[in-house]
Structures are given as structure tokens and as C-alpha cells.
N, C-alpha and C positions, 0 to 999 in steps of 0.2 A: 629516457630518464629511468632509474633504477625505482625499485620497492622501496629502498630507505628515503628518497626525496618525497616519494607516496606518502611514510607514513611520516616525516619533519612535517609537511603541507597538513596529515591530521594532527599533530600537536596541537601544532601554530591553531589552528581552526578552535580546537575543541577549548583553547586554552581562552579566547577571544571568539565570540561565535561572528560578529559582525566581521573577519577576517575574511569569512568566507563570501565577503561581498566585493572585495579589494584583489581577489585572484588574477592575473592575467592567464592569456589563451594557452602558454604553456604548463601554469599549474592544471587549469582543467583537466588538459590533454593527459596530465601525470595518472590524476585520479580516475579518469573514464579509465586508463590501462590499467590500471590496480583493480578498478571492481569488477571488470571484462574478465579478468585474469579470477578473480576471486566466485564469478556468478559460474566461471566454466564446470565448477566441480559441482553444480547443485543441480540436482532436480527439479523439474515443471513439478512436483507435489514436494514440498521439502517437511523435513519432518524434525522436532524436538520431541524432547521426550517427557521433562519435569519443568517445572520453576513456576513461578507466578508473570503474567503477563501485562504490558502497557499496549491495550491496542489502540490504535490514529488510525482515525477517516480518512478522509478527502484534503489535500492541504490546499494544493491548487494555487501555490506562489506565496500563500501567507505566511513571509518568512518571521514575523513577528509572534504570531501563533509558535511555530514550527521551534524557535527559539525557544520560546516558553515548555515545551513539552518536553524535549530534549532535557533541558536545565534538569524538569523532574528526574526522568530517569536516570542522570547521572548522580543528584544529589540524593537518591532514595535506593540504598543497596541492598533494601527487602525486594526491587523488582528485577528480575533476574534478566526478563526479554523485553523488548519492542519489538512490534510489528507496524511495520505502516503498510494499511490495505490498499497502495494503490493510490495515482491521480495526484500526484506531487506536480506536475505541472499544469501550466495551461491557468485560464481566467485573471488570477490574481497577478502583481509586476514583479515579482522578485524568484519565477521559476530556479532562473539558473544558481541563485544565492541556497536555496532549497535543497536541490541536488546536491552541490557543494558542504554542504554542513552534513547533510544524512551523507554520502561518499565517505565524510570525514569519520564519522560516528561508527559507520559498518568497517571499515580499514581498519579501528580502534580494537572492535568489541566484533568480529567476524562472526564469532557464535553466537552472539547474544542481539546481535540487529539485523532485525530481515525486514524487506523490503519487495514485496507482490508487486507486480504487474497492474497497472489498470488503464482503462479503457482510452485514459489519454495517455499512455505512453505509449501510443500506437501513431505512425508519423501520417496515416489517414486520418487523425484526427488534431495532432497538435501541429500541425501546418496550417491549421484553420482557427485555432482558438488563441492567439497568443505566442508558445511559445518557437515557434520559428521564426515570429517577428523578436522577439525578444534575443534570440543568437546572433540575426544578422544584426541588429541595434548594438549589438557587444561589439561587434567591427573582427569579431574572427572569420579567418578564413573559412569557405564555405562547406568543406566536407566535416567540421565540428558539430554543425547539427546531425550529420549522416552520424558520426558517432556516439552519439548519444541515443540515437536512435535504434544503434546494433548493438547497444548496452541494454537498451529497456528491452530488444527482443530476448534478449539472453535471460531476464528476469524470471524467478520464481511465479508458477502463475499462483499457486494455494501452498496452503502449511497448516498440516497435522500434527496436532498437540496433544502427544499420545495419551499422558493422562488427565490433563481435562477433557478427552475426546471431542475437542473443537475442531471443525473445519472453519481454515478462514481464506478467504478469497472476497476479489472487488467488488466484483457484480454478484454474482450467482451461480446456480447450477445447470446442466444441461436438464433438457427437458427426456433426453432418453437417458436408461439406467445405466451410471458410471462407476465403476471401481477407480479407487485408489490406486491400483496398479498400472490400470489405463492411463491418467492423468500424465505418467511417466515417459509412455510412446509415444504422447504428439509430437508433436516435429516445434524443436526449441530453434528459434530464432525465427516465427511465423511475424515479422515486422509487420505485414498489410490483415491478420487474421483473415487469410483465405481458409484454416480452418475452421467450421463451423461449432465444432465443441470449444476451442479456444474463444471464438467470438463468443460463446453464451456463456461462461466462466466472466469474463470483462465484462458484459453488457446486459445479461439478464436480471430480471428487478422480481423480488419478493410480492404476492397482491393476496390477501387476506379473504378475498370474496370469491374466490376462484379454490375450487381440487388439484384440478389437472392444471393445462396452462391453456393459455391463450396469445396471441402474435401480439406483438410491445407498438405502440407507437414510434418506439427509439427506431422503429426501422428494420429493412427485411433480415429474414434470422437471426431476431434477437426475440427474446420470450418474457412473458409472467409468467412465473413458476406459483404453484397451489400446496398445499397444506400433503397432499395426496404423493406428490413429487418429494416435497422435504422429509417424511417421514420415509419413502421407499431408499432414498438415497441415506437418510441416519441409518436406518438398520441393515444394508445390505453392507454397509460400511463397519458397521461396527462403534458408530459416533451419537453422542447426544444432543450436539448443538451447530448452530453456522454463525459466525460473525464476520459479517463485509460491512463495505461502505457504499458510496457510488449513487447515492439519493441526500438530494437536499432536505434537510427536516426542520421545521421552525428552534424547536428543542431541544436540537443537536444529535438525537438518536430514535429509532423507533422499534419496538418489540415486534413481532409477526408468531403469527401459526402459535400463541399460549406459552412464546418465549422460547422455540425453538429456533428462531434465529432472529440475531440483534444486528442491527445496520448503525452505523456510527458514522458523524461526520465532523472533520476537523477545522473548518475554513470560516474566515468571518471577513475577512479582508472586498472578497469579489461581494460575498454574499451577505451583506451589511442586517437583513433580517433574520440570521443564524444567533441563535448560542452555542455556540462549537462544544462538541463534548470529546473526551475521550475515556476509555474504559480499563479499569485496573481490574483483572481478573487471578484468584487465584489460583492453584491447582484443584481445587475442589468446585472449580464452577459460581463461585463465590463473586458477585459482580458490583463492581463501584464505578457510576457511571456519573462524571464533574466536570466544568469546564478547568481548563487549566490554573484559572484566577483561582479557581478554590479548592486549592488542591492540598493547602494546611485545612482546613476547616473539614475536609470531605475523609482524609483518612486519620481514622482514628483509630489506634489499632490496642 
């Protein structure tokens, strides 16, 4: 199928977002080649430069949430980007509805919607949580999860925002000292993270009582990173801030280290005791942090 059946499939979608639930196995097929085709030219550290940002948690199948977010930033044209950090599938029922609407949205808006890596777009782990039950349940053929899954290795793992100087990525940081330029060498399409800087990027968690780090419960070589780590890596970088997601919080988001890095999470569908938040930031570091419901009441400009 050609790029223009790509981008008819994102009209129809963005025009009607529940469309994107009603797809059969050759639109998918259309749009995994379209963003396979579109991830090839990006960097594992992708980088903008200006604008004000809408960053999204964790969705995790909450295609209702996910709806609602989307709605904002297309009805709000003071927000220039979305990022979503990661973890769009898995836990929640409507993964693949998920994929399909954001597929839609980045096909639209290439420059303006980026989409990280996280920890469940790794087929070591959403073969277990959901959504590989979830593709075979669709009754496609069986190499369609394979390609979803050589789409999500292809994915961005971080993205720097050169003048709000944000790093944002899912999990975390590695626990040895890393440049931005490194971030570029790893080896892009690591589907199983056999490497182990990529696995701590996905899977490392922020812990407020700790300097250095300490081994995670998540499992061998994944880490807590310390106050001691996020400061080495803001200054050798040249940055002042991190925002990921990749932790459930009762109150949708939590500060770390005196607000040098903010973790946000977007899902309430799996996670029934969440208030999902998501965060509008602007080029000055300038942070509005609301659930989607309250997104007239929350900016006020």
C-alpha cells in the first residue's frame, strides 16, 4: 500500500478518533509501514529545538484517556509538540486502538508528535502483559505482532528540547556517565534490550533517598538512580531538567531530587486508583500539571 492510503487511513482516524478501532489487518499493516518508514530517519536521542510541549505518561491501552489528550492538543494551537514517554501498550484493552490513533497523529503532524520507547514496547515484555494476547484476539495473521514489535525497536529512546533543556525519556538514566552523543551509537532496533544502557534508559526509576544508586527490584540491571547521578548527567550534558514516566503515582505525577526531574503518568483504565495527569510545559520550563478533565479550568493564559 502506498504513503497516500497511509495518510487517507490518518484523516479518516483524526477526523473520527473511534475509527481507529474499526481498522482491519491491512490498514494496520498500511500504518506500521508508514511509521517504520518515518522512525528510519530519527535518532535513539531525537532532538527539537523550540515550542511549548504536552508531555503523556504511561497510557497502557487507555484508549479513552488517550482520546481525550489527543482532542487537547489538536484543539489547542498554542501547544506546538506532544510527546508521549513511552508504554502505550500492555495492561489496559484497547492497545492496538492506541497505536492506531497515535500512528494516526504522528503520520499527520511528523514534526510535531514524537513517541519514546518504553519499557513495554519491548516484545520481552508485552508478550506477557496483554498485548500479544490482544493481536492474536484481533485474528491477524501471526507475523503482525512481529511487526509492531520491529516498529517499537525502531523507536526514539529520549528527546532533547534544546531550549527548555529537558531530557525526556521513560525510565531513567544510566547509572554510568552518558553524553548525548553516545545515546546515538547504541544499536537501534535492540528489540530484546540485550543492551544494558538501553535497558536502564526503559527501566531505571528515580529514588529520592539515595545519591548514587542502588540495584531496583524491577530486576537484574535495572537501577535507582540518586540525586548525585541526575545532577552529573544535567551538567555534563548541558540540561536542567528530566521528564519520564514509567511509575504509577496515586496523583498522576511526582517531583524528585527539588524538581529536577518530574515522572508523569497517564493511564486510569488498568489503574483504577490513578488520577492520570499530563503536563503542559512551556519553553521557559514553565509547568502545568492537570488531568485531562480539567484542561479548560487548568490553563489559563
Amino acid at each position: 500500500m502506498s504513503n497516500k492510503n497511509a495518510e487517507i487511513l490518518s484523516t479518516k482516524i483524526l477526523k473520527n478518533y473511534d475509527y481507529a478501532i474499526k481498522l482491519k489487518e491491512d490498514d494496520i499493516r498500511t500504518l506500521i509501514a508508514k511509521i517504520r518508514y518515518l522512525l528510519k530517519k530519527q535518532p535513539l536521542c531525537k532532538r527539537i529545538k523550540t515550542g511549548s510541549v504536552l508531555a503523556v505518561g504511561d497510557i497502557h491501552g487507555d484508549f479513552n484517556m488517550l482520546k481525550k489528550v489527543i482532542s487537547i492538543f489538536q484543539k489547542d494551537r498554542q501547544i506546538d509538540h506532544i510527546i508521549f514517554i513511552g508504554d502505550v501498550v500492555d495492561r489496559g484493552s484497547q492497545s492496538i486502538a492506541c497505536l492506531n490513533l497515535i500512528f494516526a497523529l504522528i503520520i499527520a503532524q511528523p514534526e510535531n508528535v514524537h513517541l519514546l520507547r518504553g519499557n513495554h514496547e519491548v516484545i520481552t515484555v508485552n508478550s506477557r502483559y496483554g498485548f500479544a494476547d490482544e493481536v492474536q484476539a484481533f485474528g491477524a495473521d501471526e507475523d503482525l505482532y512481529l511487526l509492531y514489535n520491529y516498529a517499537f525497536g525502531e523507536l526514539p529512546l529520549t528527546l532533547v528540547h534544546e531550549k527548555q533543556k529537558i531530557f525526556y525519556v521513560h525510565g531513567g538514566i544510566p547509572i554510568k556517565p552518558c553524553l548525548l552523543e553516545d545515546i546515538d551509537k547504541l544499536p537501534k532496533g535492540d528489540m530484546q534490550l540485550n543492551n544494558e544502557t538501553i535497558k536502564q534508559f526503559l527501566w531505571n526509576d528515580p529514588k529520592n533517598e539515595i545519591l548514587q544508586y542502588e540495584h531496583s527490584l524491577r530486576g537484574a540491571g535495572i537501577f535507582n538512580f540518586g540525586l548525585e547521578i541526575v545532577e552529573n548527567f544535567l551538567q555534563m550534558n548541558n540540561l536542567e531538567m528530566i521528564v519520564r514516566a514509567h511509575e504509577a503515582f496515586s496523583d498522576g505525577y511526582k517531583y524528585f531530587f527539588d524538581k529536577k526531574v518530574l515522572s508523569v503518568f497517564t493511564s486510569e483504565e488498568y489503574y483504577e486508583y490513578i488520577q492520570a495527569k499530563i503536563a503542559l510545559i512551556d519553553e521557559k520550563r514553565v509547568i502545568k500539571i492537570f488531568h485531562p478533565n480539567d484542561y479548560e479550568n487548568a490553563i489559563i493564559r
